[in-house]
C-alpha positions in Angstrom: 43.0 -9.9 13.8 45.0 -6.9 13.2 48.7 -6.0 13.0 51.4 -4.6 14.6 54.8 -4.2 13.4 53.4 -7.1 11.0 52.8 -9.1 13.9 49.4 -10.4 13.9 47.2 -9.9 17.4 43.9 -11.0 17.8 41.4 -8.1 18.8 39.5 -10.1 21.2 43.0 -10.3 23.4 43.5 -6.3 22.4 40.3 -4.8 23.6 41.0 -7.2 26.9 44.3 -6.0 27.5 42.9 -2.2 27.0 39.9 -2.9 29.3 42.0 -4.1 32.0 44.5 -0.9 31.9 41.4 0.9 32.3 40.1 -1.4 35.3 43.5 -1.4 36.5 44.0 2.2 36.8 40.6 3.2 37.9 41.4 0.6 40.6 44.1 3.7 41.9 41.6 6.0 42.2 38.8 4.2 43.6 41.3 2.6 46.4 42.4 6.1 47.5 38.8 7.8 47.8 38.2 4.6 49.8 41.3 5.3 51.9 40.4 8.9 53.0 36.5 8.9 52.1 36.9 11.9 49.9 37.7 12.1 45.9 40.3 15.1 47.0 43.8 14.3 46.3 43.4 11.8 43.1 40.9 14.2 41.6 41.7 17.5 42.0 43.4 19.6 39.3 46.4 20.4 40.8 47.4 16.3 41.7 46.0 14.7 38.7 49.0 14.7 36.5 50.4 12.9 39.4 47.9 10.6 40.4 47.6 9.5 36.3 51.3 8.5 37.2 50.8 6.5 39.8 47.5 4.7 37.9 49.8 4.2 35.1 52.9 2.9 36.6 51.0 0.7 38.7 48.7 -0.9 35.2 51.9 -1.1 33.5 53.5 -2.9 36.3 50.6 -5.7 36.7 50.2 -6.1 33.4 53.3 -6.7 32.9 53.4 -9.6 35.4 50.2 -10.7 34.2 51.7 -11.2 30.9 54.7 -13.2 32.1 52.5 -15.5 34.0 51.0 -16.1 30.1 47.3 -14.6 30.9 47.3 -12.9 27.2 48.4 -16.0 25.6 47.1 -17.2 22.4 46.7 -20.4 23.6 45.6 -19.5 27.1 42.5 -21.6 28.6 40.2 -19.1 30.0 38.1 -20.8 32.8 37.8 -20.2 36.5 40.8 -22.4 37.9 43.6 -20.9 35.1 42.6 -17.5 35.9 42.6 -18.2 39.7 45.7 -20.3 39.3 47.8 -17.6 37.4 46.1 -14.6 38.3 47.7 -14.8 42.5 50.9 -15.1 41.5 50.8 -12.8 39.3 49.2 -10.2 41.6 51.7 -11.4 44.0 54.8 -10.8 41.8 53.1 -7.3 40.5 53.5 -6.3 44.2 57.0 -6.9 44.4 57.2 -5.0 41.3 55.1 -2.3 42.5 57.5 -2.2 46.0 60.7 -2.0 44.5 59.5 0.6 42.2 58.3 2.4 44.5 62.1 2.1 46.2 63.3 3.3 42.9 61.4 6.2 42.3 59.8 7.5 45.8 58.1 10.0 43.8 55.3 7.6 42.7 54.9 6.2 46.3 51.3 7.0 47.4 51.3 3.9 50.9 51.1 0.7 52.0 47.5 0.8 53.0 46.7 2.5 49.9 48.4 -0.1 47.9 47.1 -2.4 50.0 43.2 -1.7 49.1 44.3 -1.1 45.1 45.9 -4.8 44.9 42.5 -5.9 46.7 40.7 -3.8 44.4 42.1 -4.9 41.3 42.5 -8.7 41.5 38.5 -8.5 42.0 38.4 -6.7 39.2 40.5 -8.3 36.5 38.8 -11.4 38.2 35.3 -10.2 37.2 36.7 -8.6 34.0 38.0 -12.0 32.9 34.6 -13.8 33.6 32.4 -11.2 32.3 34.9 -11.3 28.9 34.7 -15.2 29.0 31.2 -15.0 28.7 31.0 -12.3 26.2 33.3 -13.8 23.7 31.4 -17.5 24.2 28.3 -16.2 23.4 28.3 -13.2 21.6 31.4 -13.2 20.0 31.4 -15.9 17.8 34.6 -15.2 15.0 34.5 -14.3 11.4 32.3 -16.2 9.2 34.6 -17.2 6.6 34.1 -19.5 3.6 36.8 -21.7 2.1 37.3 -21.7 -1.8 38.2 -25.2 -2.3 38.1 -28.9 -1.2 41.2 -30.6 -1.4 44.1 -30.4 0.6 44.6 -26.9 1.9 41.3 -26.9 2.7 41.7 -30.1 5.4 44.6 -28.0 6.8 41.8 -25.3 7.4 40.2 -28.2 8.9 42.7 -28.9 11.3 43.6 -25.7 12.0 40.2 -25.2 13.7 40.1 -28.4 15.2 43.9 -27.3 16.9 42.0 -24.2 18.2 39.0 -25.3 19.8 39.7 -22.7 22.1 40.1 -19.4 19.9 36.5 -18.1 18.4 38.5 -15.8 15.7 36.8 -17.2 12.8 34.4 -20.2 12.1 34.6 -21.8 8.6 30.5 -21.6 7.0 31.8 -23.7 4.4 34.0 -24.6 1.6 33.5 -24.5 -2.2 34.6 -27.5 -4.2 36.6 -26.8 -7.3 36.7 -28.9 -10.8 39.9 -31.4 -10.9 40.5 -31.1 -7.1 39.9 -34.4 -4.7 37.9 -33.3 -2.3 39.4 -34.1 1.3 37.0 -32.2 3.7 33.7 -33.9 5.0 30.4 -34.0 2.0 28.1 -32.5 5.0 30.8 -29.0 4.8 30.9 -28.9 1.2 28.0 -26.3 -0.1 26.5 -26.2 -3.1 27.3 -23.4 -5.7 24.4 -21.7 -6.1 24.9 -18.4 -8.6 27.7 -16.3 -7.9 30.6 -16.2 -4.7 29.2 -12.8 -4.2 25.7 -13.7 -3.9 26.6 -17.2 -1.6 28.7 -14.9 0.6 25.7 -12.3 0.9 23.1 -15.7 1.8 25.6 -17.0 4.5 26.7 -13.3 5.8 30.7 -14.4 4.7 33.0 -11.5 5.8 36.3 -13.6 4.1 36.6 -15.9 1.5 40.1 -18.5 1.9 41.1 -19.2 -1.5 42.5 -22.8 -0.7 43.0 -24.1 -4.3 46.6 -24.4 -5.5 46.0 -25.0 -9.0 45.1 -21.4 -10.4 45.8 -22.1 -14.2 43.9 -22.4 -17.3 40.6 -20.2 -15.5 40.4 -22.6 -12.3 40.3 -19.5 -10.3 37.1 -17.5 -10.6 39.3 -13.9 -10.3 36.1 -11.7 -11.8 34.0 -13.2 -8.8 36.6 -13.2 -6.3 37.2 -9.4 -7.7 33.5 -8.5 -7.3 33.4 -9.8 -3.9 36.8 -7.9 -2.9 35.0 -4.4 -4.4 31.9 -5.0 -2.1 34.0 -5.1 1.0 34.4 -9.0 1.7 38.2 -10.0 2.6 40.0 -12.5 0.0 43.1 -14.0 1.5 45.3 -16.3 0.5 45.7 -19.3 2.4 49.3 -19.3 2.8 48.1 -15.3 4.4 45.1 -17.3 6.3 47.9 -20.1 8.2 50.4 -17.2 9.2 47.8 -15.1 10.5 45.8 -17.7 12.8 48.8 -20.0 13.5 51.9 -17.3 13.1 54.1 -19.6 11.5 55.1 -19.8 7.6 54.0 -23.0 6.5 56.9 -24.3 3.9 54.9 -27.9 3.3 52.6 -26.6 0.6 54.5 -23.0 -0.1 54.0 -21.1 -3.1 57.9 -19.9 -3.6 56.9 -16.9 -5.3 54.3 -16.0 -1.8 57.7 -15.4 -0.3 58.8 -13.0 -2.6 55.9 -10.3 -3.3 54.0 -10.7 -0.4 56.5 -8.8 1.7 58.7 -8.2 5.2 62.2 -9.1 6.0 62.9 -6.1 6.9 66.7 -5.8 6.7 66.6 -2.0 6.5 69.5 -0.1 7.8 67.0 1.1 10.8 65.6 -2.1 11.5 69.6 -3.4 11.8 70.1 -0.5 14.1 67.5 -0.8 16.4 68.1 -4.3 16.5 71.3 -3.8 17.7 70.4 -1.0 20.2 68.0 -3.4 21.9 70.4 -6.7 21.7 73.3 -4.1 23.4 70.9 -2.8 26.3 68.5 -6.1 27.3 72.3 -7.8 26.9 73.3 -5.5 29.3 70.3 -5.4 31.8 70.5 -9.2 31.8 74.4 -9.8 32.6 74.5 -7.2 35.8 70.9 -9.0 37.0 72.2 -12.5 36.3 76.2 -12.0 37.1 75.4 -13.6 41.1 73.6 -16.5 39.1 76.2 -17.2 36.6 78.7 -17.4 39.6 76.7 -19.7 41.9 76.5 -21.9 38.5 79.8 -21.7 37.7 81.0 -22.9 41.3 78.1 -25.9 41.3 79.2 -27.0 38.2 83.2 -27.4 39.2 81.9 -29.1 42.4 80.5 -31.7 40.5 82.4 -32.7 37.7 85.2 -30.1 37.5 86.5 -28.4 34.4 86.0 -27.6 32.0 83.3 -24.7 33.7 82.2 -24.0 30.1 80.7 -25.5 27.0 82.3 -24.0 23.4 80.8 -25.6 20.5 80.8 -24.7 16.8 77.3 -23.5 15.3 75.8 -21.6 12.4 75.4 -17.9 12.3 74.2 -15.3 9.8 74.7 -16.4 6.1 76.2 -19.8 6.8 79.2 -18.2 8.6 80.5 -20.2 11.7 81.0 -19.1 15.4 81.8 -20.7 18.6 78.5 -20.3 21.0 79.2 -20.4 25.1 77.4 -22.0 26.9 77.1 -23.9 30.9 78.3 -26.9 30.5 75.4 -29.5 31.3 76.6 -32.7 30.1 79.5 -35.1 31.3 83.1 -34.6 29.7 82.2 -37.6 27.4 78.8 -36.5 26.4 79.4 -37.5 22.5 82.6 -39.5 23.0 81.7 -41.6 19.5 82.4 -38.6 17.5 78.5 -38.3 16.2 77.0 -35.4 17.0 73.5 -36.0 19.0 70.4 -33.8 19.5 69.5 -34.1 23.2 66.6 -36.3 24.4 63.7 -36.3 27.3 65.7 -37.6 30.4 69.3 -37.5 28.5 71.6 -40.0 30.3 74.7 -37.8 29.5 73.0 -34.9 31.5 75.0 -34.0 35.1 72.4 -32.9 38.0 73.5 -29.7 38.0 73.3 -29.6 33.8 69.9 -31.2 34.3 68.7 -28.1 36.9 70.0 -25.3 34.7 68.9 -26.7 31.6 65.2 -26.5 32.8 65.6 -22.8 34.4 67.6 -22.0 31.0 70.9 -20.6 32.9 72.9 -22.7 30.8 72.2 -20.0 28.1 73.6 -17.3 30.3 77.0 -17.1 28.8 76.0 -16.9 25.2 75.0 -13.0 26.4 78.8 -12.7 25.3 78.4 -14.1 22.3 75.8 -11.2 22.0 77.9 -8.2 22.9 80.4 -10.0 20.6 77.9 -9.3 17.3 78.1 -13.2 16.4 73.9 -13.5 17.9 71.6 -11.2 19.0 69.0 -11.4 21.8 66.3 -12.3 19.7 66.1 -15.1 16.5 66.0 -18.2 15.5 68.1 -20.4 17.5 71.5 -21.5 16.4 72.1 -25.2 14.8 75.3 -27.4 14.5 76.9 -27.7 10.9 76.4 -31.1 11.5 72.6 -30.4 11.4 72.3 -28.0 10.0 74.1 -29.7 6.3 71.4 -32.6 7.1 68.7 -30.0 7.5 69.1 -28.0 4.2 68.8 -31.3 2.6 65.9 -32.4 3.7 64.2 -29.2 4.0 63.2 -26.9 2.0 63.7 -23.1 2.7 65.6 -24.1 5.8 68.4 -22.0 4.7 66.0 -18.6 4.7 66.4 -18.5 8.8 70.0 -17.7 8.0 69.4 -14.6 6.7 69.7 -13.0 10.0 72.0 -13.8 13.0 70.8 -16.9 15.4 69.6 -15.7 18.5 69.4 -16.9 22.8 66.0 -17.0 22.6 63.2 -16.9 19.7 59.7 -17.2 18.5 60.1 -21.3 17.9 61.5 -21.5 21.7 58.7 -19.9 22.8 56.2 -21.6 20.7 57.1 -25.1 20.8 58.7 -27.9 23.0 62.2 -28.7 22.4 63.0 -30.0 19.0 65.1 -33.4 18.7 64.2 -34.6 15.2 63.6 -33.6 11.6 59.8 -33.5 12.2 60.2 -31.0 14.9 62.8 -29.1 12.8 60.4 -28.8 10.7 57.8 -27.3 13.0 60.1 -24.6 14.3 61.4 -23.9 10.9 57.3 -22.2 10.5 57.9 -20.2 13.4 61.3 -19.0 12.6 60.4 -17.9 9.2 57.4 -16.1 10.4 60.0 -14.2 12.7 62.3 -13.6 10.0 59.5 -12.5 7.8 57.9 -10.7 10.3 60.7 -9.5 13.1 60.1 -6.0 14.3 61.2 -4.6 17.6 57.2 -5.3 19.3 58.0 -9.0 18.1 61.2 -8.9 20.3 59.4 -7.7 23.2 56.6 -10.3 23.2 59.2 -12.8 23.0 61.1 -11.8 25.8 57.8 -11.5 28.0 57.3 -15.1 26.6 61.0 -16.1 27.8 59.9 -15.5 31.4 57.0 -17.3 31.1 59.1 -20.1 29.3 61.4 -20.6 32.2 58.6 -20.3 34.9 56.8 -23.0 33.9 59.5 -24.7 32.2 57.9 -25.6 28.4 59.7 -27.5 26.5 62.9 -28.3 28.7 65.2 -31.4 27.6 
């Protein structure tokens, strides 16, 4: 993997994504020589400034699309059915795209039956491209070798980790290393013997990274000289706390070393960061309300037809540094949703849910309003999602570093919605707190744009709706 912006990407799903611009774009040129038999207008000097415009809008565009339907997803199946299954109406939303872009900016237009023989063109080819890569990365592609320095309980979290990602080939574990005092907690078959140095077992298993899994680094437990020597010869030591938020992208705050947090680095509350962040809440804030205003009205008017005022939900939650706010929200739930006083998280198939609350809840229009709260300053597009004082008092409790996704303002949508299913309990709190302090740690404008593209697909295929 790589970053960007401190996000981590894998580079299998990088060089796919630039292979398909390519295959996308070429797709242009190879429909229009098709279209008038001759390589004249796409390729000649005078045109191709023009022509790389069109290629480029129209790879943007489908990517783009492709993207929302999830098709560069982490956890993406890649077999013949998903791709089919996601690639039409992808392709098929991409030409809507395409159209009304093309109704936008008429400059760019270059006809139907042009268009027609590119969108042809180009579904074969991310098609093939997608079968071809399948293969490539199942059989030649095999991840990182990587060996594991320790036995005990990190280590079986390594375990688990690859077990979770059956599916991803970014690493394979050769191995781990049992250390003296530790209980070893990985399977006797995976545990190798030490044989001389870590330098000269990660030379006879061809290691490219060593984990160092062992939480105990007092008194000389840690071999640093060897672990330095192996660093010096160009073989990657990471620490596994670095290991889990690169291959997971969460912070993992069950077996957290405090002081990780502190020198490893991000949170990036720079005055920049804070003004880009509140360029981009102020436009997408905008974009949304004047795309979304017909919706909200249609909502608001279903809603009173049903079960009458109030049109509206205000409810106190937690902001930036602690500080209260009242969110806004569609109300979805009757009058008398919590008339015991209690405050309750909302469950699979709530009772107290109306059928209008029930339809905008999985399509996530109930959220619309809290775009005000937005323009307001009290959230911003992007972050982790906003809690009850209720909660949140129980949280802090019974959680530890819970407080941290305070340190910047709550937002309508964020890299635990988009990650995981609806949370209703301290376990699942628990969960999304990982992701949210990866976002905190890590947020960076790129961040906010993948989660956005994650949004739609969110709401397409409603994940994780209660």
């Amino acid at each position: 993997m790589f970053r960007i912006s401190n996000h981590y990407v894998p580079i299998s799903a990088a060089i796919l994504l630039v292979v398909e611009i390519l295959c996308l774009m070429a797709s242009v040129y190879l429909g229009v020589y098709i279209r008038f038999l001759e390589p004249v207008q796409p390729f000649s000097t005078s045109q191709a400034s023009l022509w790389i415009q069109h290629a480029s809008v129209f790879a943007f565009v489908m990517v783009s699309s492709m993207a929302v339907f999830g098709m560069y997803h982490q956890g993406y199946r890649e077999n013949f059915r998903d791709t089919l299954l996601r690639l039409m109406p992808a392709f098929a939303v991409g030409f809507g795209l395409i159209t009304l872009v093309f109704y936008l900016y008429p400059d760019i237009y270059f006809g139907r039956g042009i268009l027609a023989i590119v969108m042809v063109i180009s579904a074969s080819g991310i098609f093939l491209t997608r079968a071809v890569f399948h293969k490539w990365s199942a059989t030649i592609y095999t991840g990182t070798p990587i060996l594991v320095l320790g036995a005990g309980r990190l280590a079986k979290q390594c375990v688990r980790l690859v077990e979770g990602n059956a599916g991803s080939n970014t690493f394979k574990i050769v191995g781990f290393i049992s250390m003296p005092g530790e209980v070893n907690q990985v399977l006797s078959s995976s545990i190798l013997q030490r044989k001389g140095t870590l330098m000269s077992m990660a030379q006879e298993y061809n290691v490219k990274e060593i984990i160092v899994a062992v939480r105990n680094r007092r008194g000389g437990a840690l071999p640093i000289q060897e672990l330095l020597e192996c660093k010096l010869n160009g073989i990657k030591v990471t620490d596994v706390d670095t290991f889990f938020e690169r291959e997971m992208n969460q912070v993992r705050v069950d077996f957290l070393q405090p002081s990780w947090l502190v020198f490893n680095g991000g949170f990036d509350q720079s005055d920049f960061r804070i003004i880009v962040k509140k360029v981009f809440d102020l436009l997408a804030s905008v974009i949304l309300l004047i795309i979304t205003f017909p919706i909200m009205l249609i909502t608001a008017l279903l809603i009173y037809i049903e079960d009458r005022m109030p049109i509206f939900y205000r409810q106190e939650r937690v902001g930036r540094n602690g500080h209260t706010f009242m969110i806004l929200k569609f109300r979805s739930m009757r009058n008398d949703a919590e008339k015991f006083g209690e405050p309750k998280w909302a469950s699979e198939n709530d009772p107290r849910m109306t059928r209008v609350g029930r339809v905008i809840r999985k399509l996530r229009i109930d959220e619309l309003p809290q775009i005000l709260n937005v323009l307001k300053g009290d959230m911003s597009f992007v972050g982790p999602r906003p809690e009850r004082p209720f909660f949140v008092e129980k949280l802090c409790e019974d959680i530890a570093y819970y407080n941290t996704r305070h340190s910047i303002k709550p937002g309508i949508t964020g890299w635990a919605q988009v990650r995981y299913p609806y949370g209703a309990s301290i376990e699942d709190a628990i969960q999304k707190l990982w992701y949210d302090l990866y976002y905190v740690k890590n947020n960076s404008l790129f961040l906010d744009i993948l989660i956005l593209i994650d949004s739609v697909r969110v709401v397409l295929f409603g994940k994780g709706v209660r």
